[in-house]
Every structure is written in structure tokens, then in C-alpha cells.
N, CA, C and O atoms as a GROMACS GRO file, in nm:
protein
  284
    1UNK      N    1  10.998  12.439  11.485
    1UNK     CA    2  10.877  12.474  11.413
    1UNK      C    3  10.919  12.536  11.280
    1UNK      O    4  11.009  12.620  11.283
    2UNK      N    5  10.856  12.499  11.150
    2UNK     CA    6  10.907  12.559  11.036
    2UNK      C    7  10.760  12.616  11.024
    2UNK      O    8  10.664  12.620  11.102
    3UNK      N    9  10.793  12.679  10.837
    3UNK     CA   10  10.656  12.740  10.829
    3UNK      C   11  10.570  12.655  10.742
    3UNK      O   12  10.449  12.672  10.730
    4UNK      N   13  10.651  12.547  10.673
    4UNK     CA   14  10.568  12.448  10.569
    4UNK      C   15  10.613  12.309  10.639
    4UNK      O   16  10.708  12.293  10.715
    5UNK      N   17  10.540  12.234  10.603
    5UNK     CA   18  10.523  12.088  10.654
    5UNK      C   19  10.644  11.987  10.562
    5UNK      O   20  10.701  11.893  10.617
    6UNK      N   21  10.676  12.034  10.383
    6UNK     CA   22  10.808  11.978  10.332
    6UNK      C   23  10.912  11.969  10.420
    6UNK      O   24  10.983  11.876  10.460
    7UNK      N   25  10.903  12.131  10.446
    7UNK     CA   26  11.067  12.201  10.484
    7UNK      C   27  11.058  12.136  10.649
    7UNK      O   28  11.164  12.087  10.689
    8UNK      N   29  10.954  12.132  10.736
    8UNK     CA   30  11.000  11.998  10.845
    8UNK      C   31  11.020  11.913  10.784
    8UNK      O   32  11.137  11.883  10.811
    9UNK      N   33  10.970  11.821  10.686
    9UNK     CA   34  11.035  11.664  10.668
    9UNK      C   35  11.140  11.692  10.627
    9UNK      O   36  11.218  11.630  10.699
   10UNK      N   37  11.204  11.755  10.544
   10UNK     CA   38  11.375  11.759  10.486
   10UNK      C   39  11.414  11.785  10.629
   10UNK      O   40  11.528  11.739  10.638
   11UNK      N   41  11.367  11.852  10.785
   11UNK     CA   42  11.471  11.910  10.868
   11UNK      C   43  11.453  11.747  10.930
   11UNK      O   44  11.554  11.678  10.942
   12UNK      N   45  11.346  11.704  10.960
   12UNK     CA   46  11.346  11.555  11.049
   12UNK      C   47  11.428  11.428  10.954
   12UNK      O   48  11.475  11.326  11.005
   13UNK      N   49  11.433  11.460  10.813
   13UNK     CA   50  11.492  11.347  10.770
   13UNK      C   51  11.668  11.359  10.788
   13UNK      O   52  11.744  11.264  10.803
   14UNK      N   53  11.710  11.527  10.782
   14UNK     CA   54  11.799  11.532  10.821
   14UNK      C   55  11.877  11.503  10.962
   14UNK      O   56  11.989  11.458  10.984
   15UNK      N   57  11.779  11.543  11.042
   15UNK     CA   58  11.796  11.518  11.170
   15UNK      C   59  11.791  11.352  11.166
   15UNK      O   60  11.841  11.326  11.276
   16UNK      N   61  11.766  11.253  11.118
   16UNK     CA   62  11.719  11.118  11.143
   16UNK      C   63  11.897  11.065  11.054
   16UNK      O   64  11.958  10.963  11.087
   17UNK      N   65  11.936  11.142  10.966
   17UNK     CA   66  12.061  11.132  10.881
   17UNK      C   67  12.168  11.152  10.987
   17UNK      O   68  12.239  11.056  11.016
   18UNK      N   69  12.186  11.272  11.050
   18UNK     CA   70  12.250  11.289  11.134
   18UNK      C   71  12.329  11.217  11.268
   18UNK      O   72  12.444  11.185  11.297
   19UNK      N   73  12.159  11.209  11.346
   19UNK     CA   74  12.194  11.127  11.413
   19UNK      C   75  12.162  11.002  11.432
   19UNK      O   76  12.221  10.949  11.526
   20UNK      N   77  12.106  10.951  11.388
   20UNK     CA   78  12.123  10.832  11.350
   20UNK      C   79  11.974  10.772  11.450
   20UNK      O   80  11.942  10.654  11.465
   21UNK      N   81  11.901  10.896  11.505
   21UNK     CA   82  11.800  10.837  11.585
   21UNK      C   83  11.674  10.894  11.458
   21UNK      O   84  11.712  10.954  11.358
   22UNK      N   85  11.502  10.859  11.489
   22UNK     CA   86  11.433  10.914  11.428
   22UNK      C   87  11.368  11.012  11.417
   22UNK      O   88  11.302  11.064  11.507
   23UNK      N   89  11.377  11.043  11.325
   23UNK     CA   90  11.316  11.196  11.324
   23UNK      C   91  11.156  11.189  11.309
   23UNK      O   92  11.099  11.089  11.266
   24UNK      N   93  11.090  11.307  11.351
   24UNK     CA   94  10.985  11.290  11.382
   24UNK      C   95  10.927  11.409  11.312
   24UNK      O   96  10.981  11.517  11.334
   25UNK      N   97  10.833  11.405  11.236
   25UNK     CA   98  10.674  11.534  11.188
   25UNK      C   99  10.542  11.496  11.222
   25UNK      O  100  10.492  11.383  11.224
   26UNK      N  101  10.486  11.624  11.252
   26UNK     CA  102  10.364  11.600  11.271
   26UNK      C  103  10.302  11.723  11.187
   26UNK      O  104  10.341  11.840  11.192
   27UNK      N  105  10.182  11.666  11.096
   27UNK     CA  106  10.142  11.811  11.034
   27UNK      C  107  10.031  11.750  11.054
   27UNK      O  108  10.004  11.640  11.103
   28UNK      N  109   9.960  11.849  11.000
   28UNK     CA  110   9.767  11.846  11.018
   28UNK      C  111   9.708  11.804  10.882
   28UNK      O  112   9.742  11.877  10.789
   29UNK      N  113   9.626  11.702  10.853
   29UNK     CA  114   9.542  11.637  10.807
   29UNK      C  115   9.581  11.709  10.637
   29UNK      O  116   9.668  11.794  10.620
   30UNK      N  117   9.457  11.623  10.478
   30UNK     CA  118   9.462  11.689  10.427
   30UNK      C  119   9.586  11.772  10.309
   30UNK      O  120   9.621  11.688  10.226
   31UNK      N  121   9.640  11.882  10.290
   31UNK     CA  122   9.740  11.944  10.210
   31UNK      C  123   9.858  11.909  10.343
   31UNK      O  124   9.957  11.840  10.319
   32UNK      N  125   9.835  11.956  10.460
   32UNK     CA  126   9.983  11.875  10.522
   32UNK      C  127  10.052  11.780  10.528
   32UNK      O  128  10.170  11.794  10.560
   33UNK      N  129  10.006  11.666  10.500
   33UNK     CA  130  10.029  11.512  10.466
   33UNK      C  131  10.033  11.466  10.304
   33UNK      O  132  10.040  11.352  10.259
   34UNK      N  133  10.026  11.580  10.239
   34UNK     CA  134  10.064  11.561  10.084
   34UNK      C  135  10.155  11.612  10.078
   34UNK      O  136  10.243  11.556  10.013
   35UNK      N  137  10.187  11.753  10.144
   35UNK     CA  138  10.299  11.846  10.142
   35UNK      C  139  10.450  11.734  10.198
   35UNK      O  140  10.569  11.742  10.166
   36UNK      N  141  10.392  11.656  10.272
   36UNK     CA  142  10.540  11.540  10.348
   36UNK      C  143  10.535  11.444  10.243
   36UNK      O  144  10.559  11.337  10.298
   37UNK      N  145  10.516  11.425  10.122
   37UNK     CA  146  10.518  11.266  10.019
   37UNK      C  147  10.698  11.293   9.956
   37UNK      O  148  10.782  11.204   9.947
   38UNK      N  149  10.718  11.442   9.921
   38UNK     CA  150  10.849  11.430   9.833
   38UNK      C  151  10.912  11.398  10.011
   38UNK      O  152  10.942  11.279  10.020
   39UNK      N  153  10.934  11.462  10.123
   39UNK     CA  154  11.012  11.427  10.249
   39UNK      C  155  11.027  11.264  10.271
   39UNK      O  156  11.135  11.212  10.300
   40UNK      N  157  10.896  11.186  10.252
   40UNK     CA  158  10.892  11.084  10.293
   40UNK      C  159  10.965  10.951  10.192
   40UNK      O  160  11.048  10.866  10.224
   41UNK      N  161  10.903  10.974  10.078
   41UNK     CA  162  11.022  10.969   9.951
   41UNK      C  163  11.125  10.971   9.953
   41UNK      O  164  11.181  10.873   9.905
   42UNK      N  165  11.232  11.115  10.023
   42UNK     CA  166  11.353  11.127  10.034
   42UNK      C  167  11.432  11.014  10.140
   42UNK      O  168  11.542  10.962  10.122
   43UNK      N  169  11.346  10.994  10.246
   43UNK     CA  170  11.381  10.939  10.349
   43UNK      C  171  11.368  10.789  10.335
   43UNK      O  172  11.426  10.710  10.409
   44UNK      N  173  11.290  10.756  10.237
   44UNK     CA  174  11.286  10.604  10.218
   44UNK      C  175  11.372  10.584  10.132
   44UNK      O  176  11.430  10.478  10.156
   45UNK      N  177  11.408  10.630  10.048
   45UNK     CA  178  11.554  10.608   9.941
   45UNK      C  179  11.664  10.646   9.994
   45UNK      O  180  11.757  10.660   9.915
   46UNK      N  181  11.687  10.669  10.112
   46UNK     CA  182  11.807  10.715  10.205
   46UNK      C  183  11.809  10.630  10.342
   46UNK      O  184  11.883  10.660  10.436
   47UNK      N  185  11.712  10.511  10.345
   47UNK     CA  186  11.723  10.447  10.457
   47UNK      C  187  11.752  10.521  10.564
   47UNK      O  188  11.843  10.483  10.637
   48UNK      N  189  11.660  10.679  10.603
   48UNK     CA  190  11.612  10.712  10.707
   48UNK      C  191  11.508  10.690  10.791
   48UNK      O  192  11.390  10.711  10.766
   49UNK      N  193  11.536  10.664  10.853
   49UNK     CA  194  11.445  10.636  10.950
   49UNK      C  195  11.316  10.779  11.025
   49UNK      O  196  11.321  10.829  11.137
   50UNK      N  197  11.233  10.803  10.935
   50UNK     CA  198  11.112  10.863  10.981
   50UNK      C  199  10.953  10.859  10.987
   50UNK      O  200  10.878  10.796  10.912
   51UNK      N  201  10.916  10.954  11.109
   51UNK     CA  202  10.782  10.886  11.174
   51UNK      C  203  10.699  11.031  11.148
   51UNK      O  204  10.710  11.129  11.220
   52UNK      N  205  10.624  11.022  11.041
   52UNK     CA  206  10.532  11.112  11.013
   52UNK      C  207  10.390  11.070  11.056
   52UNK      O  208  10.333  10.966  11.021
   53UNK      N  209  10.321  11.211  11.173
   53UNK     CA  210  10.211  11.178  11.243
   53UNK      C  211  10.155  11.279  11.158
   53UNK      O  212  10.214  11.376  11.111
   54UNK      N  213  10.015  11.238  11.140
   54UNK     CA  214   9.890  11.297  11.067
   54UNK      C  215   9.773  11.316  11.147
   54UNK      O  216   9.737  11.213  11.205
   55UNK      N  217   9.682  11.452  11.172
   55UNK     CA  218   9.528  11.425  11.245
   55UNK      C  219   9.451  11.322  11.111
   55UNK      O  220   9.497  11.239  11.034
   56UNK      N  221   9.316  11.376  11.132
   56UNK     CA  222   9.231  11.331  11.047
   56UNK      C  223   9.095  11.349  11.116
   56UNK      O  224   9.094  11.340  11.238
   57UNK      N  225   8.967  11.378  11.043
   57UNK     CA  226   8.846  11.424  11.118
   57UNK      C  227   8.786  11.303  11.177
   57UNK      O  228   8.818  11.197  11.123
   58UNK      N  229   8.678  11.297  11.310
   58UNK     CA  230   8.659  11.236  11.348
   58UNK      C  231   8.580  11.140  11.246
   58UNK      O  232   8.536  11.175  11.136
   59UNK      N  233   8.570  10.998  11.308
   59UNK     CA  234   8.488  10.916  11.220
   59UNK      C  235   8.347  10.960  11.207
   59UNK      O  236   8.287  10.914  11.110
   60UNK      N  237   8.302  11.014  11.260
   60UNK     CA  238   8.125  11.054  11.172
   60UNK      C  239   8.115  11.157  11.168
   60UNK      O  240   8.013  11.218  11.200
   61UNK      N  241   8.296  11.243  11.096
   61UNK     CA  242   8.210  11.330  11.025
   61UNK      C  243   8.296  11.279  10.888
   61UNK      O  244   8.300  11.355  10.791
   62UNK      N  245   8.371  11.136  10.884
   62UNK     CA  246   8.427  11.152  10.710
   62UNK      C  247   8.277  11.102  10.639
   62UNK      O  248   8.172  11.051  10.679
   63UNK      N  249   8.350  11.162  10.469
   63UNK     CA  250   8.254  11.160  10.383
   63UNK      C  251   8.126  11.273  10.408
   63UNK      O  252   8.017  11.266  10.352
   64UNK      N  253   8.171  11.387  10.515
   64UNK     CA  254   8.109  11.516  10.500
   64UNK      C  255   8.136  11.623  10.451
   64UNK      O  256   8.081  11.733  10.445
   65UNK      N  257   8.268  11.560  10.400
   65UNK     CA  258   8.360  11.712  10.319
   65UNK      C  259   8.365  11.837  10.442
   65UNK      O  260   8.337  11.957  10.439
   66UNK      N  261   8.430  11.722  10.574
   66UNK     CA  262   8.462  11.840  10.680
   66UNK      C  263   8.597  11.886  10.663
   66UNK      O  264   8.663  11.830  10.575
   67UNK      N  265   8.668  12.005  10.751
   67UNK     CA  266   8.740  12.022  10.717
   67UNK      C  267   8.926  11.963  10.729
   67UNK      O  268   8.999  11.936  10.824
   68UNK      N  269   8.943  11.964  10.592
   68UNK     CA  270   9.089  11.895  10.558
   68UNK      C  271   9.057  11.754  10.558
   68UNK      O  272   9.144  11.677  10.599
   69UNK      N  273   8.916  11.696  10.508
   69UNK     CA  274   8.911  11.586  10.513
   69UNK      C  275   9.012  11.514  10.412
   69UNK      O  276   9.067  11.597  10.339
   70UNK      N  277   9.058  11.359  10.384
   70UNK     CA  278   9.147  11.304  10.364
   70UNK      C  279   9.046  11.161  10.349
   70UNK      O  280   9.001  11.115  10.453
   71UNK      N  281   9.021  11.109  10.247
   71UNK     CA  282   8.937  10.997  10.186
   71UNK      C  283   9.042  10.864  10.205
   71UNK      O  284   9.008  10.752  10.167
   0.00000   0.00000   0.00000
């Protein structure tokens, strides 16, 4: 568990560098899934192999500006 959602993707991309299996994040909807773009970035120009999981609000409530919605 880290305290920002970057600093997991640099630890899962490392971990995916390492050993050679995939590394895995999961952050929550919203600023957490923007916060993983430079991680995911890193990991695609390094032919790492990682699997970033995202929530997202249910389908009737997008386009209610619920919360951490993601368009």
C-alpha cells in the first residue's frame, strides 16, 4: 500500500521490471487514474508489462457529476 497512486505505479512497474511477471494497481476512479498516466507511460516505453484497475460510478449515475466521475 503506498500513499499516492504514481508512487504504486513506479513500485508495480518496478516490480513487473524485476520480475519479469505483471505488476498490478488498482486506484479509485477520477484524480487516481490520472495520477497512473506518467506510471503507465513509463511502463509502456520499458516494455513492462502492467495491469492498471480503475472503479468508475455506476452507469445511471454518469453525467451527474457524481463523485470522481470520469467522462
Amino acid at each position: 500500500i503506498t500513499a499516492h497512486e504514481q508512487s504504486l505505479g513506479h513500485a508495480a512497474t518496478g516490480y513487473a521490471k524485476v520480475s519479469g511477471k505483471t505488476g498490478v494497481a488498482i486506484v479509485t476512479s477520477g484524480p487516481g487514474l490520472t495520477n497512473m498516466v506518467t506510471p503507465i507511460l513509463d511502463a509502456h516505453n520499458d516494455s513492462a508489462p502492467l495491469l492498471c484497475i480503475s472503479g468508475q460510478v455506476p452507469l445511471a449515475a454518469m453525467g451527474s457529476s457524481a463523485f470522481q466521475e470520469c467522462p
